[in-house]
N, CA, C and O atoms as a GROMACS GRO file, in nm:
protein
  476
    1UNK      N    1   5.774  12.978   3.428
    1UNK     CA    2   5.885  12.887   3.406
    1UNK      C    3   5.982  12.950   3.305
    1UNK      O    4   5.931  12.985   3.199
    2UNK      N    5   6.128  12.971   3.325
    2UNK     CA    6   6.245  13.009   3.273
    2UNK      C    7   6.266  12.916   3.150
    2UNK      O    8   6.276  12.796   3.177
    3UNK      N    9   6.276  12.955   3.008
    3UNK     CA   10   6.311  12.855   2.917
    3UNK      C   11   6.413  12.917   2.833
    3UNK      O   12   6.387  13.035   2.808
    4UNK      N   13   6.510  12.877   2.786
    4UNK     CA   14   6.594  12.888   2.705
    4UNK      C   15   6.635  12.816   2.589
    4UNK      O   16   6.687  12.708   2.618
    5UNK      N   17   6.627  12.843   2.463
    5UNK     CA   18   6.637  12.845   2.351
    5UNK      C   19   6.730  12.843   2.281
    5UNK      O   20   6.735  12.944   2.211
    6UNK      N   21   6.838  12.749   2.259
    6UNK     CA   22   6.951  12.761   2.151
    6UNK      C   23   6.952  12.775   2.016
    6UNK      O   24   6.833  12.746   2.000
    7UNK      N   25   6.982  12.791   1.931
    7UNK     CA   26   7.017  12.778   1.811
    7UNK      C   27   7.128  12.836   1.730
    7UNK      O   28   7.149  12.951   1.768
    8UNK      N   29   7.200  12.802   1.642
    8UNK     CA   30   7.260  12.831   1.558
    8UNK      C   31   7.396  12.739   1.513
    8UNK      O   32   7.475  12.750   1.420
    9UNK      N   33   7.385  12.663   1.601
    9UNK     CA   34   7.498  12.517   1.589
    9UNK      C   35   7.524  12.481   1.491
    9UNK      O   36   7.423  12.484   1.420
   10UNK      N   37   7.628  12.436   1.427
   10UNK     CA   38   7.658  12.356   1.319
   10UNK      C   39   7.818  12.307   1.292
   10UNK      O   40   7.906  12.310   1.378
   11UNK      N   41   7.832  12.270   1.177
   11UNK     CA   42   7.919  12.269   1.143
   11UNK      C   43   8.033  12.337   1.027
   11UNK      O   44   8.017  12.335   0.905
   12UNK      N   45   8.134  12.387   1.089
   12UNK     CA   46   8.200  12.527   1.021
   12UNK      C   47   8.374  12.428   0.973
   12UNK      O   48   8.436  12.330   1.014
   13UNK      N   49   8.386  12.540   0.854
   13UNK     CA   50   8.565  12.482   0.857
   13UNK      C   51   8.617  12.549   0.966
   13UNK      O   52   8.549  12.599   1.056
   14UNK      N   53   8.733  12.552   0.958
   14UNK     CA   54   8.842  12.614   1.057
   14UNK      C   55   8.847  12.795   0.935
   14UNK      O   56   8.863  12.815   0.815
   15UNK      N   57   8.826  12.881   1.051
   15UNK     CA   58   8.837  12.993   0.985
   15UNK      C   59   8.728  13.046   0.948
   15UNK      O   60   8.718  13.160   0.904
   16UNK      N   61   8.625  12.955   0.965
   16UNK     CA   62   8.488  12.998   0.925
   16UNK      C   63   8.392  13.075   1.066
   16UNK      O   64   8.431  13.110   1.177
   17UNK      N   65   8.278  13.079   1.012
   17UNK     CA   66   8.194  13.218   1.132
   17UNK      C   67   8.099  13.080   1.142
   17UNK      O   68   8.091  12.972   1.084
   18UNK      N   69   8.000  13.185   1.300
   18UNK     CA   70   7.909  13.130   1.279
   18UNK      C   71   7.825  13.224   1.427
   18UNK      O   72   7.891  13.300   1.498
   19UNK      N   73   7.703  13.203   1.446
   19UNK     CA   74   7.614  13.299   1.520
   19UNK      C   75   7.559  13.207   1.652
   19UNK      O   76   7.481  13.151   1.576
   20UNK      N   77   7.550  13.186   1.694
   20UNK     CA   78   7.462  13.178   1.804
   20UNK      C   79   7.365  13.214   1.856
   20UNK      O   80   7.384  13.331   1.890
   21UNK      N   81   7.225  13.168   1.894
   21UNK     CA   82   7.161  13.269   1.977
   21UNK      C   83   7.048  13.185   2.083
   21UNK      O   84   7.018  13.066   2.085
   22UNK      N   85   7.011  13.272   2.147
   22UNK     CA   86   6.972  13.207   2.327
   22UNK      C   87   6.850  13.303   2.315
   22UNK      O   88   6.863  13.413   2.263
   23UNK      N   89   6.747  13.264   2.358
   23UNK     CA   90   6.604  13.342   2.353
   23UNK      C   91   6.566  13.274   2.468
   23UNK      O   92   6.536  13.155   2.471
   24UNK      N   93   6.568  13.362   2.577
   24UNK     CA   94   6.526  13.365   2.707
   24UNK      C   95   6.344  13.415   2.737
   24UNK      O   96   6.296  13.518   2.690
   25UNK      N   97   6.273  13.324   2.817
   25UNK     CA   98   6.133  13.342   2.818
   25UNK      C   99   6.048  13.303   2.958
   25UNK      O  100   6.059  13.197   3.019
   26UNK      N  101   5.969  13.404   2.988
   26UNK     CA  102   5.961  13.333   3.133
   26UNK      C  103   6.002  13.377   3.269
   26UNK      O  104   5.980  13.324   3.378
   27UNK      N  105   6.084  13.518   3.230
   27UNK     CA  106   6.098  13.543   3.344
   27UNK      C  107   6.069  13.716   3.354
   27UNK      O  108   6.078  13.793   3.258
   28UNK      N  109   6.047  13.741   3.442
   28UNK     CA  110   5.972  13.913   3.482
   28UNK      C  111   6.043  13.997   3.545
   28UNK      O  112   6.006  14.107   3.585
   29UNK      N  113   6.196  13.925   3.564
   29UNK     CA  114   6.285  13.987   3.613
   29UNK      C  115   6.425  14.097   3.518
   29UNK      O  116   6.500  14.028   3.449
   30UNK      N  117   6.440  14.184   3.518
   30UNK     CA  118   6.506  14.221   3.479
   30UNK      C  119   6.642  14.223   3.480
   30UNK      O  120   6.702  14.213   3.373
   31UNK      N  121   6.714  14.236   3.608
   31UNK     CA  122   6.866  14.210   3.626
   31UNK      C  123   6.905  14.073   3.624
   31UNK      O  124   6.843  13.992   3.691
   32UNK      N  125   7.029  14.030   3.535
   32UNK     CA  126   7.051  13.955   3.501
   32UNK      C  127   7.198  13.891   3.427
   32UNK      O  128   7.264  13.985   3.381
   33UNK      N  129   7.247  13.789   3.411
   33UNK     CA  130   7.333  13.796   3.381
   33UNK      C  131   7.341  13.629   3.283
   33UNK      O  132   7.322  13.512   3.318
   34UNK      N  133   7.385  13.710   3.124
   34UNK     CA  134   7.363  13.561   3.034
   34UNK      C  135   7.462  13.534   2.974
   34UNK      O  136   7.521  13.634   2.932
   35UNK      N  137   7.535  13.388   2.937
   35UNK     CA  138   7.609  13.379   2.923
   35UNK      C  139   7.632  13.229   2.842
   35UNK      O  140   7.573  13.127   2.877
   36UNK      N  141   7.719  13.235   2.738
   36UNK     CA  142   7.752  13.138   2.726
   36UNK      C  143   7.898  12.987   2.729
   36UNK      O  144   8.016  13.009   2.701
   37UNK      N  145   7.848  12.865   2.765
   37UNK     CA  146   7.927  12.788   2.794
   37UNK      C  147   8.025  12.658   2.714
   37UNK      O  148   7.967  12.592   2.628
   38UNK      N  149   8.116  12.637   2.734
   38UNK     CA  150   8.086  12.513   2.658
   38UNK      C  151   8.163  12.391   2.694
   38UNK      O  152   8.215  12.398   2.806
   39UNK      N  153   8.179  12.300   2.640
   39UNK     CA  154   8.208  12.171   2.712
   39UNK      C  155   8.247  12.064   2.613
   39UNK      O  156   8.161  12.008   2.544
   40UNK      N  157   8.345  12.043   2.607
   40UNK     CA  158   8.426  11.939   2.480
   40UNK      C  159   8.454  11.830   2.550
   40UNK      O  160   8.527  11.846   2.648
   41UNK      N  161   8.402  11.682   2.517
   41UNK     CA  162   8.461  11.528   2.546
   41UNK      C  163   8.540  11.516   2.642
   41UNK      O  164   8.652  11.553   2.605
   42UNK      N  165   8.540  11.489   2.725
   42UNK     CA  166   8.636  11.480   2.835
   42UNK      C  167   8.709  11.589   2.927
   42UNK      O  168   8.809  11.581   2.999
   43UNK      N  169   8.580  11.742   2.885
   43UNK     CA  170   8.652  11.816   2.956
   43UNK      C  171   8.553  11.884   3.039
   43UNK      O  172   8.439  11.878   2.992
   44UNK      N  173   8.559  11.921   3.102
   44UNK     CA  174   8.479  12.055   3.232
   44UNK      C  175   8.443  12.142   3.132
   44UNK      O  176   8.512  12.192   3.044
   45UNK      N  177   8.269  12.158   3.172
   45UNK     CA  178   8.245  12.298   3.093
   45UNK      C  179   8.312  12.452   3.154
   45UNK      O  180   8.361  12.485   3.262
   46UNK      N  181   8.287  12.519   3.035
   46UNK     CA  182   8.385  12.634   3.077
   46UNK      C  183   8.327  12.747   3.038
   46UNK      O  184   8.262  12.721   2.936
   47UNK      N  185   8.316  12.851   3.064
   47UNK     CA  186   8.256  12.962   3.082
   47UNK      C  187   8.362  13.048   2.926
   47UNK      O  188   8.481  13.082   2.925
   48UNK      N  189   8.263  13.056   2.824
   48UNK     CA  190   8.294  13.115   2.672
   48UNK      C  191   8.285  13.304   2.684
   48UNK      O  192   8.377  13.383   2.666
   49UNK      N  193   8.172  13.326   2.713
   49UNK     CA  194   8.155  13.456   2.737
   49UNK      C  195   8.017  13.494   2.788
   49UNK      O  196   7.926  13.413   2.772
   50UNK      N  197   7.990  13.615   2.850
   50UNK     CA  198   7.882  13.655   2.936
   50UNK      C  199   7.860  13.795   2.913
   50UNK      O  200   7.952  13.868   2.876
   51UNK      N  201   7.727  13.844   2.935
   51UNK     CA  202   7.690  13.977   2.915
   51UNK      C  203   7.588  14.011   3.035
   51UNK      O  204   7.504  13.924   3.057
   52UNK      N  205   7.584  14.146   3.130
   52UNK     CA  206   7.456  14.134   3.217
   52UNK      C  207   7.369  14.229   3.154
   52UNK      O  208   7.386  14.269   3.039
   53UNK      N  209   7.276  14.264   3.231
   53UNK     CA  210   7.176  14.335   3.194
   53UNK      C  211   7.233  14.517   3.171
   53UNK      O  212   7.160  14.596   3.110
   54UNK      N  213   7.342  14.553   3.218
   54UNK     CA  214   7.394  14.669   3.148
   54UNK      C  215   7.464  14.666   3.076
   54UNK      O  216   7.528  14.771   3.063
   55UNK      N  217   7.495  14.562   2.990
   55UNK     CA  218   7.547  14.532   2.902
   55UNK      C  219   7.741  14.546   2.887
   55UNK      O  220   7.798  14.595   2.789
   56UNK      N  221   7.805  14.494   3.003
   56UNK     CA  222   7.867  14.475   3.028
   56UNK      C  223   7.924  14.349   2.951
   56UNK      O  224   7.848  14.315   2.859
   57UNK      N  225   8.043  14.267   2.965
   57UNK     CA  226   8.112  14.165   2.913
   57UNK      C  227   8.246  14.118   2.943
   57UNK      O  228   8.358  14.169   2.938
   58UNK      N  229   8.199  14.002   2.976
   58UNK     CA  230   8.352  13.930   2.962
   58UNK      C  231   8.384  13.804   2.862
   58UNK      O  232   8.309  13.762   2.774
   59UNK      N  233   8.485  13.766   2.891
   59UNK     CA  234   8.552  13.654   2.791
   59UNK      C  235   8.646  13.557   2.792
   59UNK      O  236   8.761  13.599   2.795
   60UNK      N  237   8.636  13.479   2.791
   60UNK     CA  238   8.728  13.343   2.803
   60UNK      C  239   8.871  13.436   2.718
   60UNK      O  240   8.858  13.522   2.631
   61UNK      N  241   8.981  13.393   2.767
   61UNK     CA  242   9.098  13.435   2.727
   61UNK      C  243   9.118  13.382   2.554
   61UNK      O  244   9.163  13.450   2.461
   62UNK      N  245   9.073  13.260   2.551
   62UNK     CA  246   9.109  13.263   2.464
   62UNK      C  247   8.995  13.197   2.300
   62UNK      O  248   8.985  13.096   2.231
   63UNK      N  249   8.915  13.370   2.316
   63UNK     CA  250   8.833  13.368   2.226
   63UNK      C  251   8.856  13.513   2.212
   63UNK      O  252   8.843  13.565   2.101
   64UNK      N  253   8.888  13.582   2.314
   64UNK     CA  254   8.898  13.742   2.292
   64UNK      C  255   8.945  13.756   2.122
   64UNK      O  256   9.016  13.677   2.059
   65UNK      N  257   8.900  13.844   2.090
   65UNK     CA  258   8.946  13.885   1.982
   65UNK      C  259   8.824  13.851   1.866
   65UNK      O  260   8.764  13.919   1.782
   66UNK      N  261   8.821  13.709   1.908
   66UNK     CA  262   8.760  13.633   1.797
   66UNK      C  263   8.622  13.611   1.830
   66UNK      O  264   8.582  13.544   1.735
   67UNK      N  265   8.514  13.631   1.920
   67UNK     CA  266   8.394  13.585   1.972
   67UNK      C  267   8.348  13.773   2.025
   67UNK      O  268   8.415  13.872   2.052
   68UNK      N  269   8.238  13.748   2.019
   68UNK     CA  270   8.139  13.892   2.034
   68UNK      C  271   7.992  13.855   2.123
   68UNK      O  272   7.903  13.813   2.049
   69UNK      N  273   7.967  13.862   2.225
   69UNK     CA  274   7.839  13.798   2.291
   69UNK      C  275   7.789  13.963   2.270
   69UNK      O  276   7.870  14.055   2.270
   70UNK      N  277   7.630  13.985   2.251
   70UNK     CA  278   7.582  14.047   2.233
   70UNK      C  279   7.419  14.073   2.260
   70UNK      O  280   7.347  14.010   2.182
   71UNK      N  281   7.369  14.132   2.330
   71UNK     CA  282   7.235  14.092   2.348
   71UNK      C  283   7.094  14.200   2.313
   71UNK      O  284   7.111  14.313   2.357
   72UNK      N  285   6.981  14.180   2.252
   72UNK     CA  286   6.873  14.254   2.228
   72UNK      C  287   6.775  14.256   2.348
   72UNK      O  288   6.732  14.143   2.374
   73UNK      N  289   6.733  14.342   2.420
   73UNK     CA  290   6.652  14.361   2.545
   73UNK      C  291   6.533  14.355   2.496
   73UNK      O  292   6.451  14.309   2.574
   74UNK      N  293   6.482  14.395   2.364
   74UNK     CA  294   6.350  14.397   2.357
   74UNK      C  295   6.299  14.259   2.284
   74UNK      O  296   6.190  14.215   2.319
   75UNK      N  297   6.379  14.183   2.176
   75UNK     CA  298   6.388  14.030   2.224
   75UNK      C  299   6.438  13.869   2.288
   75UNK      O  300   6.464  13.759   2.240
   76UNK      N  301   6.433  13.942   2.443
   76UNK     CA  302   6.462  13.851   2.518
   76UNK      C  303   6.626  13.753   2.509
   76UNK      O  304   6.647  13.657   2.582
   77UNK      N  305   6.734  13.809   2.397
   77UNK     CA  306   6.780  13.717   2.341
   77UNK      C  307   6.951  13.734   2.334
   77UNK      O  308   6.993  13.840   2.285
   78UNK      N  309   7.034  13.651   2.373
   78UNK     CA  310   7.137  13.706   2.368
   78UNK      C  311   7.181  13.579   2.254
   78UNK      O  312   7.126  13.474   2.222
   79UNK      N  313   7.332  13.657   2.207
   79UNK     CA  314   7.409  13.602   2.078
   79UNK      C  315   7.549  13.599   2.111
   79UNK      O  316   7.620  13.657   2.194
   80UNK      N  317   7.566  13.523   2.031
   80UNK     CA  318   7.726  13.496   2.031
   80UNK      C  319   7.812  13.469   1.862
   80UNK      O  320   7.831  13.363   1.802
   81UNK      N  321   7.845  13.601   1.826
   81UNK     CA  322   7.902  13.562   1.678
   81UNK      C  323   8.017  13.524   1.755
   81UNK      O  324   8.065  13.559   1.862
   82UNK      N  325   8.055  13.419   1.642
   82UNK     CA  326   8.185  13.354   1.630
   82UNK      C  327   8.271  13.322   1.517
   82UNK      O  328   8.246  13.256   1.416
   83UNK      N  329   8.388  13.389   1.557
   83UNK     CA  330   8.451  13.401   1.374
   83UNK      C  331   8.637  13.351   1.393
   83UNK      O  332   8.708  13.334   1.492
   84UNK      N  333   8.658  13.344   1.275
   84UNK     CA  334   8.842  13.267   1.328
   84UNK      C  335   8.794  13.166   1.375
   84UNK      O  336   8.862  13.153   1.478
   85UNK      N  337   8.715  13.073   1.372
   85UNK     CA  338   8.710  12.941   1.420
   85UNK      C  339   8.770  12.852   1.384
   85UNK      O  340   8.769  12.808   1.269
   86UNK      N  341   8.866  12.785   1.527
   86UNK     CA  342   8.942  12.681   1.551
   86UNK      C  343   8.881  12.559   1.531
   86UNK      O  344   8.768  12.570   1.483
   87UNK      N  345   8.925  12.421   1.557
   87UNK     CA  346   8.933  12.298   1.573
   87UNK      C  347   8.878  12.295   1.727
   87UNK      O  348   8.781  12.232   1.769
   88UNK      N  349   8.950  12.365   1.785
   88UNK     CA  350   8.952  12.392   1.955
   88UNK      C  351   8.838  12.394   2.020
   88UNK      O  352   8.812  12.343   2.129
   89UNK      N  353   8.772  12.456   1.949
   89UNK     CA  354   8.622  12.561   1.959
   89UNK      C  355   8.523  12.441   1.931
   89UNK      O  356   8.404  12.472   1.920
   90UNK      N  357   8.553  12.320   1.918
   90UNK     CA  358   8.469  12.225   1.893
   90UNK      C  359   8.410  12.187   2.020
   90UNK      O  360   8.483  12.154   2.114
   91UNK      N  361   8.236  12.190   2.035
   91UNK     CA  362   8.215  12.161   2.184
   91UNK      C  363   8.086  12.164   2.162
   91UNK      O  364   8.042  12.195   2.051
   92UNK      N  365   7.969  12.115   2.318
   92UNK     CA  366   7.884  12.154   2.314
   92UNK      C  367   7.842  12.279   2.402
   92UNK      O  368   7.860  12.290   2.524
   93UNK      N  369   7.771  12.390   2.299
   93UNK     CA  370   7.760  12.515   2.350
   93UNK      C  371   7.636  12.539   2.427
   93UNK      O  372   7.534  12.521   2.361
   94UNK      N  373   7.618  12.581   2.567
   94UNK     CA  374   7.535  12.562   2.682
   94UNK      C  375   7.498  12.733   2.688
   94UNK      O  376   7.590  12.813   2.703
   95UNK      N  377   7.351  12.782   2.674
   95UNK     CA  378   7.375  12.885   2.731
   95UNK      C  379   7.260  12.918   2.861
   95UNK      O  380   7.139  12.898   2.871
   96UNK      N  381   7.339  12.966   2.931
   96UNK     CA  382   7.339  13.012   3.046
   96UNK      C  383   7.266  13.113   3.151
   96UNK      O  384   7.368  13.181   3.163
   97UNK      N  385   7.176  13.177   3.234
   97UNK     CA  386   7.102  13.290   3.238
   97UNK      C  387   7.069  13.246   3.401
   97UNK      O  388   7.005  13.149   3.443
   98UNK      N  389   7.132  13.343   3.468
   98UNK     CA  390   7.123  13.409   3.609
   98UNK      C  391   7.040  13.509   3.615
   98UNK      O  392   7.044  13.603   3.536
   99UNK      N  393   6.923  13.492   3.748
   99UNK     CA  394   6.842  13.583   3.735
   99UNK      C  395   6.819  13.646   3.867
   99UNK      O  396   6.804  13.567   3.960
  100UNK      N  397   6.815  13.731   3.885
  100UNK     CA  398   6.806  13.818   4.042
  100UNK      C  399   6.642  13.812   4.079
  100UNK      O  400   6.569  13.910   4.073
  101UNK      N  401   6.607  13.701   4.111
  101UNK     CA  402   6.459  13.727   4.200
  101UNK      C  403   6.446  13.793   4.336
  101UNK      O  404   6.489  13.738   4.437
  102UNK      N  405   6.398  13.890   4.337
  102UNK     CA  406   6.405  13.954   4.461
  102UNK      C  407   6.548  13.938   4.520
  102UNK      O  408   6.630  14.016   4.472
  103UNK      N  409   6.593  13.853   4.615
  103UNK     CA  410   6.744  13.882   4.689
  103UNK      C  411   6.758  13.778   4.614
  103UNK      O  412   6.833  13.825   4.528
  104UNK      N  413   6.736  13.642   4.576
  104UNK     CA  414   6.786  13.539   4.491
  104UNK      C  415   6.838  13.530   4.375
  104UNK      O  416   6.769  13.590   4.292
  105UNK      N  417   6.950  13.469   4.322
  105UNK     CA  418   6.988  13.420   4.223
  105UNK      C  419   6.936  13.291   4.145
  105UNK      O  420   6.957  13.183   4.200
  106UNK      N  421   6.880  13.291   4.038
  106UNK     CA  422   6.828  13.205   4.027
  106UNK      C  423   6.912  13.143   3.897
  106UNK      O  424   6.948  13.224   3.811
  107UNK      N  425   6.948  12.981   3.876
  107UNK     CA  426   7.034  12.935   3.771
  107UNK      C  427   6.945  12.869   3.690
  107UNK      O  428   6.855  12.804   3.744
  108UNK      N  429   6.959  12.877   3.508
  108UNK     CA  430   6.904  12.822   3.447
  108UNK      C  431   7.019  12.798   3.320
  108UNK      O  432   7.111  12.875   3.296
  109UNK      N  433   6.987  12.666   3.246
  109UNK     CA  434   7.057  12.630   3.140
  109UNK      C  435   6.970  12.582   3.065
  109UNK      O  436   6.866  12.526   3.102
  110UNK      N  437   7.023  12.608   2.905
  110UNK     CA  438   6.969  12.568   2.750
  110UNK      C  439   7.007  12.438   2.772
  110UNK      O  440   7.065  12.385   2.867
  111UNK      N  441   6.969  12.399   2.680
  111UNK     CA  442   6.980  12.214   2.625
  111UNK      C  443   7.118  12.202   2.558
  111UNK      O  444   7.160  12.087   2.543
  112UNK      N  445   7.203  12.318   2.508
  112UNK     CA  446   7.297  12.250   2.468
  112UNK      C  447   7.269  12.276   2.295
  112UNK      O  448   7.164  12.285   2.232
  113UNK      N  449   7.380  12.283   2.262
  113UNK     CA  450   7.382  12.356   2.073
  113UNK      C  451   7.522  12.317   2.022
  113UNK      O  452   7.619  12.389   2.048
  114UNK      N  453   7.537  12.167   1.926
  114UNK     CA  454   7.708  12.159   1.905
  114UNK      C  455   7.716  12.244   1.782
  114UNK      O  456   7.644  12.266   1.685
  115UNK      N  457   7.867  12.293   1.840
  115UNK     CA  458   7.955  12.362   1.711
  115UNK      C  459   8.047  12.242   1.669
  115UNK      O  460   8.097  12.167   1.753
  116UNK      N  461   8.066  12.230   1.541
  116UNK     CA  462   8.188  12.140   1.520
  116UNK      C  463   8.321  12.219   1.447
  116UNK      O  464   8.256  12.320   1.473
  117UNK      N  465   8.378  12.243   1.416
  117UNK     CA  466   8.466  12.261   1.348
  117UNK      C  467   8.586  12.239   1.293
  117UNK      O  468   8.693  12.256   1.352
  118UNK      N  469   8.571  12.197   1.167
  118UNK     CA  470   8.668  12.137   1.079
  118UNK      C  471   8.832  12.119   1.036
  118UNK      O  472   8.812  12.096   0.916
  119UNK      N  473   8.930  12.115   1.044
  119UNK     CA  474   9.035  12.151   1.006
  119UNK      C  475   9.063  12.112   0.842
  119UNK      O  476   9.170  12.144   0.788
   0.00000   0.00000   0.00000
């Protein structure tokens, strides 16, 4: 069974940092693709940033600059520093992990980790 692990949520001023991290467990597959999401009051979650298993990356337009997803292979675990933090950036942060079983894709999601941030 696929489990995922949030932590690092809290509450930041505006301008302030903060880390993230996703500890993935459970699965024997290697290719992969993890990522994190997020989802503010009344809005559609939205895809923050993602990393696959060659360590590739992308990024929501508008975190570039300011957000770093990053991941350790030998513990299971991907991260997300976050720094320059907005008001905006207030949400709940979902993370994310696609897994290539044999020809399948397989979808799994964390429980969810709020950031708040202050003005």
């Amino acid at each position: 069974q696929v489990q995922l692990v949030e932590s690092g949520g809290g509450l930041v001023q505006a301008g302030g940092s903060l880390r993230l991290s996703c500890a993935v467990s459970g699965s024997t597959f290697s290719i992969n693709v993890t990522g994190w999401y997020r989802q503010a009051p009344g809005s559609q979650r939205e895809l923050v940033a993602r990393i696959n298993s060659g360590g590739s990356t992308n990024y929501a337009d508008s975190v570039k600059g300011r957000f770093t997803i990053s991941r350790d292979n030998a513990k299971n675990t991907v991260y997300l520093q976050m720094q320059g933090l907005k008001p905006e950036d207030t949400a709940v942060y979902y993370c994310n992990t696609k897994i290539l079983a044999h020809t399948t894709w397989q979808n799994y999601w964390g429980q969810g980790t709020q950031v708040t941030v202050s003005s």
